[in-house]
C-alpha positions in Angstrom: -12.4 14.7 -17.0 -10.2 17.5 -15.9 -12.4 17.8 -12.8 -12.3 14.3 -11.6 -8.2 14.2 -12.6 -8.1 17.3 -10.1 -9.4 16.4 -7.8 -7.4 13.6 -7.7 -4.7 15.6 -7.4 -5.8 17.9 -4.6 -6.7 14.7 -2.5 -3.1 13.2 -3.2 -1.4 16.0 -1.8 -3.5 16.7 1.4 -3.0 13.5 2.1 0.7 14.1 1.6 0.5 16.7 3.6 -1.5 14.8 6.8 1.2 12.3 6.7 4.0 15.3 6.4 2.8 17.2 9.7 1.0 13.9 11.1 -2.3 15.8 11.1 -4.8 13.5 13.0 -2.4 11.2 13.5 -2.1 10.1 9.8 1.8 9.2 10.4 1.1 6.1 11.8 -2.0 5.0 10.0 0.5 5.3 6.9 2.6 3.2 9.1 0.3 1.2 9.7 -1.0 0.3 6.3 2.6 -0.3 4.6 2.7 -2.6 7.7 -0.1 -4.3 6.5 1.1 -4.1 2.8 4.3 -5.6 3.5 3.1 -8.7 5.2 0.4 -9.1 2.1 3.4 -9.3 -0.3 5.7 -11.7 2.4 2.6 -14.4 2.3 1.9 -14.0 -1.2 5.3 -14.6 -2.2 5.8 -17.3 -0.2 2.5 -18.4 -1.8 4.2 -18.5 -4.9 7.1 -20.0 -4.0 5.1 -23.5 -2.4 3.0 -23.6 -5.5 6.4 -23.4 -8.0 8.1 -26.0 -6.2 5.0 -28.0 -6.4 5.2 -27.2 -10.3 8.9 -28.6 -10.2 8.2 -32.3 -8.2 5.6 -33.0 -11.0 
């Protein structure tokens, strides 16, 4: 368990570091993916908001 939870941990913060000193050009994967992430949560949301004024017609 400590193992696994270690590991873990190691990746976490080489990948902290990649995005730190854009090693590879990680800095705009990140970028990339909160890109990504943020337009995920904008159609979802506005998901949400067409099916709760549906909810409030009926």
């Amino acid at each position: 368990m400590f193992g696994r939870l270690f590991m873990l941990l190691i990746l976490i913060i080489v990948l902290a570091f990649a995005v730190m000193f854009d090693w590879y050009g990680a800095r705009s994967y990140f970028e990339q993916g909160l890109e990504k992430t943020g337009q995920t949560v904008e159609s979802l949301s506005e998901a949400g908001d067409r099916l709760q004024d549906t909810f409030k017609q009926k």
